[in-house]
Biopython code that builds the backbone (N, CA, C, O; Angstrom):
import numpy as np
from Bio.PDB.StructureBuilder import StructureBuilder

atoms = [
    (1, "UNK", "N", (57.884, 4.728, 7.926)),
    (1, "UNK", "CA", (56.502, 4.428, 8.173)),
    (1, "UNK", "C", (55.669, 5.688, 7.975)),
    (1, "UNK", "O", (56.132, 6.726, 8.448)),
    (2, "UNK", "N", (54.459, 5.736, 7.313)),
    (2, "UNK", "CA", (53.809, 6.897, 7.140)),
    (2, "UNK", "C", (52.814, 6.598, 7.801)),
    (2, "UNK", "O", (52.313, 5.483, 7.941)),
    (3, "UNK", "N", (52.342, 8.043, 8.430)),
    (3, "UNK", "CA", (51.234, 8.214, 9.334)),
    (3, "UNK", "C", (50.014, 8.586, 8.266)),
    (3, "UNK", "O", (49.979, 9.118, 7.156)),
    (4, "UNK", "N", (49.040, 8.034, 9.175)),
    (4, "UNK", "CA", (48.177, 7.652, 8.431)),
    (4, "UNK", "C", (46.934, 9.473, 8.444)),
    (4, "UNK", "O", (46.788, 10.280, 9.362)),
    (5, "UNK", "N", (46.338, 9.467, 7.088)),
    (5, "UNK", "CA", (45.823, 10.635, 6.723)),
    (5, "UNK", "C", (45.209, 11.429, 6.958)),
    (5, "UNK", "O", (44.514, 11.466, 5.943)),
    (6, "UNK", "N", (44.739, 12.482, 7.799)),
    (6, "UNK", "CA", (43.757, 13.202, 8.456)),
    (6, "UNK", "C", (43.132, 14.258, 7.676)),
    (6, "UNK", "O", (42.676, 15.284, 8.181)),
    (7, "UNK", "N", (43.114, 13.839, 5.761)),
    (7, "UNK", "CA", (42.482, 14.639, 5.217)),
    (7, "UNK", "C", (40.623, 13.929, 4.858)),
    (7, "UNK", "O", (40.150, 12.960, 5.451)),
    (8, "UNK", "N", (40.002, 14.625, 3.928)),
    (8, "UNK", "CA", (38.547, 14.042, 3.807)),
    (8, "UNK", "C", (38.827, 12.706, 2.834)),
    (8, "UNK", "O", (37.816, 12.283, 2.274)),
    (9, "UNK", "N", (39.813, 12.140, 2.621)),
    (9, "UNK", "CA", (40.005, 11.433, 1.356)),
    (9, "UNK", "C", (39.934, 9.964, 1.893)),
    (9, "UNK", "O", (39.947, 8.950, 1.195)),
    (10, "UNK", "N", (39.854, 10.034, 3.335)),
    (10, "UNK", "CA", (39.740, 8.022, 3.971)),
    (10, "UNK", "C", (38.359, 7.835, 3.467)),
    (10, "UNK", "O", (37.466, 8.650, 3.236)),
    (11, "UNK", "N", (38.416, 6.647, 3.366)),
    (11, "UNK", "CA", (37.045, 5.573, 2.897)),
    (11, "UNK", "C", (36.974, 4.764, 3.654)),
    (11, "UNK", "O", (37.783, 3.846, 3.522)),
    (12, "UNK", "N", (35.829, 4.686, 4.996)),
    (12, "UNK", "CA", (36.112, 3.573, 5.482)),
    (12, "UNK", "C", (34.788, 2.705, 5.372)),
    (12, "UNK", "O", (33.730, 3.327, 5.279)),
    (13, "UNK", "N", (34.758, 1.178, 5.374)),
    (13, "UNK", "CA", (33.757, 0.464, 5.368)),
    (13, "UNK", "C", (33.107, -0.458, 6.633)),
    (13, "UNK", "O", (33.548, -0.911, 7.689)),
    (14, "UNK", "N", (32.103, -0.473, 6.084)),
    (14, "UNK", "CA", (31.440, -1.458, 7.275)),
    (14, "UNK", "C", (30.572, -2.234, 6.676)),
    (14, "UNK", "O", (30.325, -1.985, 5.496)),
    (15, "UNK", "N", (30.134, -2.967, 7.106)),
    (15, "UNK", "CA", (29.881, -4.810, 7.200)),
    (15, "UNK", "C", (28.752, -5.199, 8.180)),
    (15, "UNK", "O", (28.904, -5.527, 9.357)),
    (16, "UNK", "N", (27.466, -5.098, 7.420)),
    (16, "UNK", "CA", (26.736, -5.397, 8.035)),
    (16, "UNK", "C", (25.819, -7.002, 8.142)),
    (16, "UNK", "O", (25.202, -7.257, 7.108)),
    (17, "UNK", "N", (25.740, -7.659, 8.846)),
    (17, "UNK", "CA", (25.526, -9.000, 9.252)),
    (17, "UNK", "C", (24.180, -9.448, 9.838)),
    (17, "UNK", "O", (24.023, -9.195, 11.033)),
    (18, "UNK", "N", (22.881, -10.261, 8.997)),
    (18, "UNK", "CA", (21.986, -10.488, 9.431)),
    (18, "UNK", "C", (22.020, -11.742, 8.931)),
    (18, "UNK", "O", (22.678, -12.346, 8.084)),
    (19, "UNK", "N", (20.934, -12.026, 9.849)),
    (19, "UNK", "CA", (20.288, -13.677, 10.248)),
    (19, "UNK", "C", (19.767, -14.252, 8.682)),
    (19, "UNK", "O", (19.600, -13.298, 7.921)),
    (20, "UNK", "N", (19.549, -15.266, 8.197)),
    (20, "UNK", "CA", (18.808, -15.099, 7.430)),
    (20, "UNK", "C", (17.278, -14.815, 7.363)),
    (20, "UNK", "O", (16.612, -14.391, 6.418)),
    (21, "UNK", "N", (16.802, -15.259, 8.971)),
    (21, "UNK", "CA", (15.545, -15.231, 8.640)),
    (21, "UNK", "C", (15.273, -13.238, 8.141)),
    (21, "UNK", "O", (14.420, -12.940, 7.306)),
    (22, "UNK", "N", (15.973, -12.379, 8.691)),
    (22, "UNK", "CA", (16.028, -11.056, 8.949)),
    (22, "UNK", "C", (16.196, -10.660, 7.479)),
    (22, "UNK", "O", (15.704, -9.653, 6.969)),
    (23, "UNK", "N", (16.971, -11.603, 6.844)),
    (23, "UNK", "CA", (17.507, -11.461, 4.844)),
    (23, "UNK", "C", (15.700, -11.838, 4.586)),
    (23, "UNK", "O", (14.982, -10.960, 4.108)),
    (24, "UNK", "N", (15.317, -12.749, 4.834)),
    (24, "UNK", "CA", (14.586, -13.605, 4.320)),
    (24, "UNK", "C", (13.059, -12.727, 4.591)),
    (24, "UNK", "O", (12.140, -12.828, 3.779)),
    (25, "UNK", "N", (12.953, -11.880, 5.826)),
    (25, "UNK", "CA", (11.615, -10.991, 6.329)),
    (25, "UNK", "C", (11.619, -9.492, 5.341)),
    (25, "UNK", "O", (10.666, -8.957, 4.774)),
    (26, "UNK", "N", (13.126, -9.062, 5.393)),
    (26, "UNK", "CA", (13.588, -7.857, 4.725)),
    (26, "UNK", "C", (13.497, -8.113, 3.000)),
    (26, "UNK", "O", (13.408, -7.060, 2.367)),
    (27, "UNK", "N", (13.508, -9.299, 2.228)),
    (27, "UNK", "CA", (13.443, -9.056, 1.101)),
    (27, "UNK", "C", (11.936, -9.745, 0.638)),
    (27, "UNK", "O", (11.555, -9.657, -0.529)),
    (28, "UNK", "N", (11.117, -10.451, 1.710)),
    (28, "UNK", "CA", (9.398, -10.495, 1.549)),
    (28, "UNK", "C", (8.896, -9.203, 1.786)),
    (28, "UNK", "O", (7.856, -8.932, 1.186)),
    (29, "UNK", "N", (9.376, -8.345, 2.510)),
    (29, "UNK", "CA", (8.747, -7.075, 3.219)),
    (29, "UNK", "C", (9.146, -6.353, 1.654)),
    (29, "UNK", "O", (8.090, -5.908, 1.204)),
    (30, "UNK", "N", (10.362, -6.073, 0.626)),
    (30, "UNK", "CA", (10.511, -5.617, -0.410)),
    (30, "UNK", "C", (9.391, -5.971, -1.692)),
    (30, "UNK", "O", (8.929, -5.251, -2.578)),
    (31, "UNK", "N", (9.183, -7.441, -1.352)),
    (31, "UNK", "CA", (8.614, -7.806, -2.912)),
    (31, "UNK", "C", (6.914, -7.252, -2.695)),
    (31, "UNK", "O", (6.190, -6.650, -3.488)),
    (32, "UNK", "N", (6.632, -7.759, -1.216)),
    (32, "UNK", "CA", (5.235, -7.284, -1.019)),
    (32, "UNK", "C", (4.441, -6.239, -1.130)),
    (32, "UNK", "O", (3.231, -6.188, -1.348)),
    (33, "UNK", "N", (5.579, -5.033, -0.883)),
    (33, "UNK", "CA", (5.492, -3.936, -1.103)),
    (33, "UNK", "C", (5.445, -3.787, -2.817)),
    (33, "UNK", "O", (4.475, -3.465, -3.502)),
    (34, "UNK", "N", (6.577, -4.070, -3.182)),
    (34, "UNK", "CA", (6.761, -3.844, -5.136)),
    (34, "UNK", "C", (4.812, -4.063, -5.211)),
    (34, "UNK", "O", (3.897, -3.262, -5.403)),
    (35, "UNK", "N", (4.862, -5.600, -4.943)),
    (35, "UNK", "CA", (3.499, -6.141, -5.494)),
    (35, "UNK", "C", (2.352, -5.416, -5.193)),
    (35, "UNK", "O", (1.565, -5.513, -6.135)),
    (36, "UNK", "N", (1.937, -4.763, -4.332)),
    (36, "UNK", "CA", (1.076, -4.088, -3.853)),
    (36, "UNK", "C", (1.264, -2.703, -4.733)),
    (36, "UNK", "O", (0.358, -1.979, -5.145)),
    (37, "UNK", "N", (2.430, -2.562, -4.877)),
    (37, "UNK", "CA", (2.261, -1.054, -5.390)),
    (37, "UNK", "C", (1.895, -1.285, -7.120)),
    (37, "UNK", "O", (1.160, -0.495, -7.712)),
    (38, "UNK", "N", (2.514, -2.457, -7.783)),
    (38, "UNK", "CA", (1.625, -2.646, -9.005)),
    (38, "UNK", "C", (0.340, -2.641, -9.195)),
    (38, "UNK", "O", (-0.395, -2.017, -9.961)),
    (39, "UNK", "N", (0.100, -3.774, -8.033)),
    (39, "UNK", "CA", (-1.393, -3.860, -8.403)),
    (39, "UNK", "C", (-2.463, -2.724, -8.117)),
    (39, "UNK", "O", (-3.539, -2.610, -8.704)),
    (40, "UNK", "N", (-1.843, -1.677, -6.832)),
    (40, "UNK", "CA", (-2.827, -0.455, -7.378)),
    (40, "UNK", "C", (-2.422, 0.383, -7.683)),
    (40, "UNK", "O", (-2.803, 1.500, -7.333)),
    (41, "UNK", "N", (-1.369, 0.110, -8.555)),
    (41, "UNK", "CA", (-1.112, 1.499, -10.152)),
    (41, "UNK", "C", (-2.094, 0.753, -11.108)),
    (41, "UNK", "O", (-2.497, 1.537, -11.967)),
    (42, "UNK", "N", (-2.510, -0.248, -11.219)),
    (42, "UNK", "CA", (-3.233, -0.958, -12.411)),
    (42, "UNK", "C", (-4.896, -0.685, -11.783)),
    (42, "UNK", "O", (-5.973, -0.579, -12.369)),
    (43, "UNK", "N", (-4.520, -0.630, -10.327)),
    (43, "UNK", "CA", (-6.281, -0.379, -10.232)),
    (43, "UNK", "C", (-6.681, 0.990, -10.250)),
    (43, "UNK", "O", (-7.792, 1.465, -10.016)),
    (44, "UNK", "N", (-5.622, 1.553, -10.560)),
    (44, "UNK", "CA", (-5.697, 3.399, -10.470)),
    (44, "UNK", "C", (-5.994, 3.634, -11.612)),
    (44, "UNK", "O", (-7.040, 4.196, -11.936)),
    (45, "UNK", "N", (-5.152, 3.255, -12.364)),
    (45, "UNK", "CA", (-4.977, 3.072, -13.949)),
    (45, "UNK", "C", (-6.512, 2.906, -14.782)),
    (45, "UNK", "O", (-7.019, 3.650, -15.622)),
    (46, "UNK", "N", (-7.121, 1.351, -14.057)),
    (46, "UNK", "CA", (-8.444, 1.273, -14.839)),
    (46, "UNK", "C", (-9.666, 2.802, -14.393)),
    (46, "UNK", "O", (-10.500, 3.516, -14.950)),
    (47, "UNK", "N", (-8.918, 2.576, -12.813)),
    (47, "UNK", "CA", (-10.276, 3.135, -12.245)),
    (47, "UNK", "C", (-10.226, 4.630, -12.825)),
    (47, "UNK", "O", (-11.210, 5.365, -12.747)),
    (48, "UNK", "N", (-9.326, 4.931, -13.260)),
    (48, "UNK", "CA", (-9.066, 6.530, -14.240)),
    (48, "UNK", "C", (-9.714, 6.592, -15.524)),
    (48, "UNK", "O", (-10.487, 7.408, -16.027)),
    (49, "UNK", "N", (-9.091, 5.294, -16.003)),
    (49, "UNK", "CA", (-9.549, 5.259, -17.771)),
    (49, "UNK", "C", (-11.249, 5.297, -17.826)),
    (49, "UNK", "O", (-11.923, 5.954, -18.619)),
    (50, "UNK", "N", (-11.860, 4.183, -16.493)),
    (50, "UNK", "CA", (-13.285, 4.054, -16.741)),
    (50, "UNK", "C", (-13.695, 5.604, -16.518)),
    (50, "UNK", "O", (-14.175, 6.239, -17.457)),
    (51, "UNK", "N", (-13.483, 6.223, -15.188)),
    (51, "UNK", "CA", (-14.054, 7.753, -14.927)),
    (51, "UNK", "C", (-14.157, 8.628, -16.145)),
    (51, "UNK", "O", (-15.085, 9.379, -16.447)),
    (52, "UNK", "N", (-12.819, 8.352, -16.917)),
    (52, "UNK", "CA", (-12.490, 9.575, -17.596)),
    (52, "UNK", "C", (-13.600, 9.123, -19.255)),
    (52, "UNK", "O", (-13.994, 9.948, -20.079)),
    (53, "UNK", "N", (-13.818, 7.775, -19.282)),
    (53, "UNK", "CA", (-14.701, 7.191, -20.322)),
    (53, "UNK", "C", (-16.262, 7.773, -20.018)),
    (53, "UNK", "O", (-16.965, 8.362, -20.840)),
    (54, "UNK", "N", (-16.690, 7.384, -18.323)),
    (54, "UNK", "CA", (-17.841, 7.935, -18.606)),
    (54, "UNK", "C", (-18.100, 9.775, -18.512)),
    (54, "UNK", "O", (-19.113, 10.402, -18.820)),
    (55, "UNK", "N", (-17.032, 10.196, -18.077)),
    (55, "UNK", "CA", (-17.140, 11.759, -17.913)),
    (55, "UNK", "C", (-17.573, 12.098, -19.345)),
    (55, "UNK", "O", (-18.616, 12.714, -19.563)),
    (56, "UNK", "N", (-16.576, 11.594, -20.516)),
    (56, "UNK", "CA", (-16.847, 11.625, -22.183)),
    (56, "UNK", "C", (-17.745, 11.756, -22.626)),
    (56, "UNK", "O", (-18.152, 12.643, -23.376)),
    (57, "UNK", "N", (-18.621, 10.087, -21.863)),
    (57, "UNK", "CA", (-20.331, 10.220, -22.425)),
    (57, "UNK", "C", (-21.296, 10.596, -21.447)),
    (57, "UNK", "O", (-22.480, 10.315, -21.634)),
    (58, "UNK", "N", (-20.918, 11.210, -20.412)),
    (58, "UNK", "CA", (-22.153, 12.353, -19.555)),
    (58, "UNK", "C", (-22.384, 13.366, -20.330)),
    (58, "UNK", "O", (-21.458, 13.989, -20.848)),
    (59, "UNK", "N", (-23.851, 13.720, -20.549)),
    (59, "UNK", "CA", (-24.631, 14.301, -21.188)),
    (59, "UNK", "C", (-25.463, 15.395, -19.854)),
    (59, "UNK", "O", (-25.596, 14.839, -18.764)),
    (60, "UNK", "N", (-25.912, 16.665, -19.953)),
    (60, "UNK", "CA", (-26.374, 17.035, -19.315)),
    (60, "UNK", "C", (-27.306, 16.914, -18.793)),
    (60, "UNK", "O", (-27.551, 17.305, -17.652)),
    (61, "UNK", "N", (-28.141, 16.249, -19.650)),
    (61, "UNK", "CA", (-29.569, 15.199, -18.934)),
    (61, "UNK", "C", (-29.999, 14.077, -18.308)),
    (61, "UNK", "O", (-31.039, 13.826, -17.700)),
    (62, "UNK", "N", (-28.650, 13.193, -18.653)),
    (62, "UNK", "CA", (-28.098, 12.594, -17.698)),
    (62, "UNK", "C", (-27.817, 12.704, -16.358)),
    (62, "UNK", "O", (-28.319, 12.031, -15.458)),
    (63, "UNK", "N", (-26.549, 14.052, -16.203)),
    (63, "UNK", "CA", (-26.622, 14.350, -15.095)),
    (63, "UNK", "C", (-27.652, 14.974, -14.280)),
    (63, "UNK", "O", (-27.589, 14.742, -13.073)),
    (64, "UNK", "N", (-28.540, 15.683, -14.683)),
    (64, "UNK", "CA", (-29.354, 16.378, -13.915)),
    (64, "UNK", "C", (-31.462, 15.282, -14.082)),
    (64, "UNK", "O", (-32.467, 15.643, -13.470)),
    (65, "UNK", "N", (-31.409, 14.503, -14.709)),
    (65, "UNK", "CA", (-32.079, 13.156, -14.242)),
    (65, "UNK", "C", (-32.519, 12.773, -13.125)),
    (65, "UNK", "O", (-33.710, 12.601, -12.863)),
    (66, "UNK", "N", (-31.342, 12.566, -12.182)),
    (66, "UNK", "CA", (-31.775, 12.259, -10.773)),
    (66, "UNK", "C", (-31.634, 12.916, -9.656)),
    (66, "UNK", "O", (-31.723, 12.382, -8.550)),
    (67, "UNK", "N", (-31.359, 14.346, -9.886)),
    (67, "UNK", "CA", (-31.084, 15.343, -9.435)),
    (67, "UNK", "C", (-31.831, 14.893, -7.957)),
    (67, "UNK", "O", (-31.120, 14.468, -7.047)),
    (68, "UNK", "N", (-33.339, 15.019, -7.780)),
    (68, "UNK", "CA", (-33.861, 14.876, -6.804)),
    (68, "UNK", "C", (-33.379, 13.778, -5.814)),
    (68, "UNK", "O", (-32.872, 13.903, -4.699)),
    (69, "UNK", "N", (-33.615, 12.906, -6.383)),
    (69, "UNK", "CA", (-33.570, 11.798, -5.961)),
    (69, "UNK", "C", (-31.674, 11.527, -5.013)),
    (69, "UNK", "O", (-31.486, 10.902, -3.970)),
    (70, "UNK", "N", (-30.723, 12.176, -5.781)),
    (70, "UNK", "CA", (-29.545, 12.605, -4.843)),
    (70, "UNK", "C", (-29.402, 13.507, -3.634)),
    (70, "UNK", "O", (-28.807, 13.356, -2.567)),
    (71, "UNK", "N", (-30.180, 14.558, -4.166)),
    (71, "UNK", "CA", (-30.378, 15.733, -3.069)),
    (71, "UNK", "C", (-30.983, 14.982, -2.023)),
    (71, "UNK", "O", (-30.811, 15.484, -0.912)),
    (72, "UNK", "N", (-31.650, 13.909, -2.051)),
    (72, "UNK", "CA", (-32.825, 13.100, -0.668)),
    (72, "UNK", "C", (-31.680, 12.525, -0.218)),
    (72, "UNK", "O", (-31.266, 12.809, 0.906)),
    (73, "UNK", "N", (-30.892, 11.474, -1.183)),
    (73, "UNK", "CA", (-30.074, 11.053, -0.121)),
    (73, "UNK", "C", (-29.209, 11.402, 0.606)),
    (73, "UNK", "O", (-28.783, 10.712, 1.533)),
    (74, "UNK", "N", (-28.466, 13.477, 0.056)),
    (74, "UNK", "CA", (-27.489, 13.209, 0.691)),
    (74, "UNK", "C", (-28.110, 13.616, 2.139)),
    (74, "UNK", "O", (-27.932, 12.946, 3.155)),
    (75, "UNK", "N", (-28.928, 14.916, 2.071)),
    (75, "UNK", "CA", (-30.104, 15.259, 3.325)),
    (75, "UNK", "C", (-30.506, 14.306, 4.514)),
    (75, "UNK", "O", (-30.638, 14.589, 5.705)),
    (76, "UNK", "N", (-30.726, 12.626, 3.616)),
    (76, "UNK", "CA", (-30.818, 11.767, 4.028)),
    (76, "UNK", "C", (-30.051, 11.480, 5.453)),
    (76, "UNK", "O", (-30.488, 11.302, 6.590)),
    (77, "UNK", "N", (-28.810, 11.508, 4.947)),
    (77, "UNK", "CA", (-27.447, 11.030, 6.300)),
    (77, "UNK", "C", (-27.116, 9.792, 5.241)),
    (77, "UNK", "O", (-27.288, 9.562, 4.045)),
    (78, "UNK", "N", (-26.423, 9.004, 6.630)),
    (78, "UNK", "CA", (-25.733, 7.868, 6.675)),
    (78, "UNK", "C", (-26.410, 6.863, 7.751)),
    (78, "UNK", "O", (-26.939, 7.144, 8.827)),
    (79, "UNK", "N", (-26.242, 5.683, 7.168)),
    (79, "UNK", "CA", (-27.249, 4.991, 8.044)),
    (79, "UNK", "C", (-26.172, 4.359, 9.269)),
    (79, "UNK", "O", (-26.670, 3.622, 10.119)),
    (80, "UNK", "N", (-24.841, 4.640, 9.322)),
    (80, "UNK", "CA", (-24.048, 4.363, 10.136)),
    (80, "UNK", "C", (-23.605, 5.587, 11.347)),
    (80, "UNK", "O", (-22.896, 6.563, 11.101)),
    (81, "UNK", "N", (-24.005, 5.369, 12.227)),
    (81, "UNK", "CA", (-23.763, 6.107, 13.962)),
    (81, "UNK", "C", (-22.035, 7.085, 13.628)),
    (81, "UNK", "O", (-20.974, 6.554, 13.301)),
    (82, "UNK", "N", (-22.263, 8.428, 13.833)),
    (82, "UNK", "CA", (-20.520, 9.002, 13.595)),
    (82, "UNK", "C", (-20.003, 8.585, 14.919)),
    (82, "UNK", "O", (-18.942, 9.157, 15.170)),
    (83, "UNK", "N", (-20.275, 8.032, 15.555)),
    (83, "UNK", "CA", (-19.393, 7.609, 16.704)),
    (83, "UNK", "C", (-18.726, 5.975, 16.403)),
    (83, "UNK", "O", (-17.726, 5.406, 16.842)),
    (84, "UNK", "N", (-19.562, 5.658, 15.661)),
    (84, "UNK", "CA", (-18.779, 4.392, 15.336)),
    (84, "UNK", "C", (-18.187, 4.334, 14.131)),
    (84, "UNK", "O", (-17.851, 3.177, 13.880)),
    (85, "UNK", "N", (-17.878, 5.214, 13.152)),
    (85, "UNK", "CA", (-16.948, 5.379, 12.280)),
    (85, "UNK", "C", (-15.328, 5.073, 12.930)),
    (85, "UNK", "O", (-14.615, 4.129, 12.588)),
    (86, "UNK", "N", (-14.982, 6.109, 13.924)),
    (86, "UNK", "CA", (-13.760, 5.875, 14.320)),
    (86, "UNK", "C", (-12.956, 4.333, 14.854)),
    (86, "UNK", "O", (-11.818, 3.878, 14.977)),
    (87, "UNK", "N", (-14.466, 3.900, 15.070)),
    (87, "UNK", "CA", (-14.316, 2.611, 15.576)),
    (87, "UNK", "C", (-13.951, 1.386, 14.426)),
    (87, "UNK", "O", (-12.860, 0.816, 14.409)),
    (88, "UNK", "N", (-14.921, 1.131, 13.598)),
    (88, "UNK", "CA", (-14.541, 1.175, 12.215)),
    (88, "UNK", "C", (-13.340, 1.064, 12.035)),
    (88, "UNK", "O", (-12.637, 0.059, 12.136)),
    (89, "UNK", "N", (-12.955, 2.563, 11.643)),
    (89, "UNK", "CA", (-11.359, 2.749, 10.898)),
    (89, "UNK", "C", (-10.563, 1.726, 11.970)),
    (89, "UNK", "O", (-10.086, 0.739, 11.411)),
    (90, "UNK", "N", (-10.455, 1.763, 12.677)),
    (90, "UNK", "CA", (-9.545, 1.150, 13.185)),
    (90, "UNK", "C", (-9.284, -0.404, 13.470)),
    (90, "UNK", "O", (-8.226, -0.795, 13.964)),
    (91, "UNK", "N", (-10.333, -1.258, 13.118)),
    (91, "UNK", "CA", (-10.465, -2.440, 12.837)),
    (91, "UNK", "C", (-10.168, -2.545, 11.231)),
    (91, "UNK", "O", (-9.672, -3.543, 10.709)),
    (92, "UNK", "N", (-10.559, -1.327, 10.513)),
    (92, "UNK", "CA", (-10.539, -1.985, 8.834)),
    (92, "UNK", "C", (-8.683, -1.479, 8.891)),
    (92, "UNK", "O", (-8.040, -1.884, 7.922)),
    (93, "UNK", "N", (-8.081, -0.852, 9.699)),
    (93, "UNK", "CA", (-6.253, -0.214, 9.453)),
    (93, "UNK", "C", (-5.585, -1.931, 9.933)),
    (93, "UNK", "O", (-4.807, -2.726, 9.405)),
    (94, "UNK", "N", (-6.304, -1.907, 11.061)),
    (94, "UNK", "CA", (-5.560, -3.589, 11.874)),
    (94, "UNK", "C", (-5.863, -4.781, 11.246)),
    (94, "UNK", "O", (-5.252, -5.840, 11.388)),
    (95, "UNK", "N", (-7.118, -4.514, 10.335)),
    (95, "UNK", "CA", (-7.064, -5.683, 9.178)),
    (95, "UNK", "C", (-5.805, -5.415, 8.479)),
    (95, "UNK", "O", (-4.748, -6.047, 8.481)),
    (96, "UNK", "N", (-6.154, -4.332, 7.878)),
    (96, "UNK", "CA", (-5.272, -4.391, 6.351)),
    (96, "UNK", "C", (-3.549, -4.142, 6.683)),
    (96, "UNK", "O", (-2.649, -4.171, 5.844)),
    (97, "UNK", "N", (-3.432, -3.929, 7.958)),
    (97, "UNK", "CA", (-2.003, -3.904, 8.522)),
    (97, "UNK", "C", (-1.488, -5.258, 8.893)),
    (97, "UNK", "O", (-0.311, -5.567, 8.707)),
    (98, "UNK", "N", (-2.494, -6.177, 9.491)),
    (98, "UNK", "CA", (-2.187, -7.843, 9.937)),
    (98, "UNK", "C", (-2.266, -8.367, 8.376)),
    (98, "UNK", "O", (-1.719, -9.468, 8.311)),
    (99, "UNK", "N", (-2.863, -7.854, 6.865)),
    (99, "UNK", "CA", (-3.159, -8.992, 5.954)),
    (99, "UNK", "C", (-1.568, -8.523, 5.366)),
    (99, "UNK", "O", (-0.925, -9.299, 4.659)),
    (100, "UNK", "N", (-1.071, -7.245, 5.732)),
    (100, "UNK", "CA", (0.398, -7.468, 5.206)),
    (100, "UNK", "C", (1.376, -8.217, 6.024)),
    (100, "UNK", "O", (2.182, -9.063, 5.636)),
    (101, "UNK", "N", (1.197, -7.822, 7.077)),
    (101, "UNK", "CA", (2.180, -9.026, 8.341)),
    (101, "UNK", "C", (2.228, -10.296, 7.596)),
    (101, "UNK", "O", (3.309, -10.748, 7.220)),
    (102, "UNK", "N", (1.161, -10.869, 7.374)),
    (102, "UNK", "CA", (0.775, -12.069, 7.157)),
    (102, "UNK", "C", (1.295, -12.631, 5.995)),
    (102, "UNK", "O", (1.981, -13.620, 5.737)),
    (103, "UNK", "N", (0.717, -11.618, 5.289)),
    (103, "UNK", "CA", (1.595, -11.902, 3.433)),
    (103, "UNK", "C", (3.167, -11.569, 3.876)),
    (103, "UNK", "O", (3.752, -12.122, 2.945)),
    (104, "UNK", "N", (3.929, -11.159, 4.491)),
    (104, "UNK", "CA", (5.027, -10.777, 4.521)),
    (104, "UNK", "C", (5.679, -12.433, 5.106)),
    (104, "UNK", "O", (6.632, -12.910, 4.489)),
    (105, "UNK", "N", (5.134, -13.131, 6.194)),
    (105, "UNK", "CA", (5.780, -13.409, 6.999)),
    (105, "UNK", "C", (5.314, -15.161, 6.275)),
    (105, "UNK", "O", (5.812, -16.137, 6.836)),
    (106, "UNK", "N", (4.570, -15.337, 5.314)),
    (106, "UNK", "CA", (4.353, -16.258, 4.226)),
    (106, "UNK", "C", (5.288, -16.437, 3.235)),
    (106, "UNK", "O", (5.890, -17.477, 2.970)),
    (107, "UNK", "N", (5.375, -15.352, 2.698)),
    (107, "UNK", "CA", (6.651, -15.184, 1.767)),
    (107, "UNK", "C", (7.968, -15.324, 2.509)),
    (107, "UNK", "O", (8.543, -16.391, 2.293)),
    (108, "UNK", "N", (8.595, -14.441, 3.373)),
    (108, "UNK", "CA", (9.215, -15.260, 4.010)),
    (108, "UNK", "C", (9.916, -16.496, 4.655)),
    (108, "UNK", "O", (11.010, -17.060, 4.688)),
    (109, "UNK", "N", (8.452, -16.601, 5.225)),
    (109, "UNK", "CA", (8.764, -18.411, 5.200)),
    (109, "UNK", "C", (8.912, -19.437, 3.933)),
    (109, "UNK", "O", (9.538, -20.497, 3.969)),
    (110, "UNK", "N", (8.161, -18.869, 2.730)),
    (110, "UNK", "CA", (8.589, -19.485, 1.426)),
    (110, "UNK", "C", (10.048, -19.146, 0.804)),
    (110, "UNK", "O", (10.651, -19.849, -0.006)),
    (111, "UNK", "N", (10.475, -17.940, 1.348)),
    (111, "UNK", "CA", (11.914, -17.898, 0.904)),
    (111, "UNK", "C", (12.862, -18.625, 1.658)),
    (111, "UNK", "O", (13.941, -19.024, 1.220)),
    (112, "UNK", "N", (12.430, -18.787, 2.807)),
    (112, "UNK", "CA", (13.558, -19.661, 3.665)),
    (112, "UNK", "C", (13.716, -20.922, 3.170)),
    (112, "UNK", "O", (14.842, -21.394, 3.019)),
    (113, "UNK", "N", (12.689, -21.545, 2.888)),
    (113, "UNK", "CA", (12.619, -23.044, 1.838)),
    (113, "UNK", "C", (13.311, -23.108, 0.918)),
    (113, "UNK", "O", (14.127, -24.028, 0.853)),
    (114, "UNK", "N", (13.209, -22.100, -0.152)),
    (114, "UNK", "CA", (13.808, -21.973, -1.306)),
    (114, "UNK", "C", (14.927, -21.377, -1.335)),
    (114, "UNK", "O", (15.649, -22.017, -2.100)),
    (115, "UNK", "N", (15.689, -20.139, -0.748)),
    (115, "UNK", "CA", (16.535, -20.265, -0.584)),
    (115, "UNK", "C", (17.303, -20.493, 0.622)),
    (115, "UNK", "O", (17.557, -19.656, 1.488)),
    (116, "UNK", "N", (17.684, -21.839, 0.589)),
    (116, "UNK", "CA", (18.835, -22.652, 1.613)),
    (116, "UNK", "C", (20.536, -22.629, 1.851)),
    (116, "UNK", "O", (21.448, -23.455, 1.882)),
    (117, "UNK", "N", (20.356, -21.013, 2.014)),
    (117, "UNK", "CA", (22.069, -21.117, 1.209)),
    (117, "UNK", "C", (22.709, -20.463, 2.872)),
    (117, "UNK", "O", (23.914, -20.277, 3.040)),
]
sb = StructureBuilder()
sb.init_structure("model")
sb.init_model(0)
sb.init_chain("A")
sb.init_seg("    ")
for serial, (resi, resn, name, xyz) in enumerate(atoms, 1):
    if name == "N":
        sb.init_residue(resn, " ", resi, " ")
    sb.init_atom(name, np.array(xyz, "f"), 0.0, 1.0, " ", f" {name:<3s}", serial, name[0])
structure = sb.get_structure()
């Protein structure tokens, strides 16, 4: 009988075991993500090509045109309170954090339908 090896050369495995709904949350939580990350490489993408189109045809008289009329607004302000900015952010993060929950847990539930295995 040979005793068994105490050099670096064992391989051992493990076996990990989920629910489906957990298969089914874990591979909506994958695609949603993929999808999201296409769609703003494509909105990066345009929003580059347009910048870099009109940078091309800015002309110096162009830019300096409304010169005044920028300098007022930035002097101007913001017509929104800085105390309620923070407030803000944090309703527009818990939107856009619940509209992925949501898309996640849609897909999901559409994969559980479809796949019945």
């Amino acid at each position: 009988m040979e005793s068994p090896s105490t050099g670096g050369d064992r391989t051992e495995y493990m076996t990990i075991q989920i629910t489906r709904s957990a298969r089914n949350r874990l591979l909506a939580r994958a695609l949603v993500t993929l999808a999201l990350g296409v769609l703003f490489s494509f909105y990066y993408a345009a929003a580059f090509t347009a910048q870099r189109e009109k940078a091309e045809n800015l002309t110096l008289e162009a830019y300096t045109e409304n010169f005044e009329n920028y300098k007022a607004k930035l002097l101007a302000g913001t017509d929104m309170p800085q105390a309620l900015i923070p407030v803000a952010s944090i309703f527009v993060v818990a939107f856009l954090v619940g509209s992925y929950e949501l898309l996640v847990f849609l897909i999901a539930w559409l994969l559980g339908k479809v796949l019945r295995s």
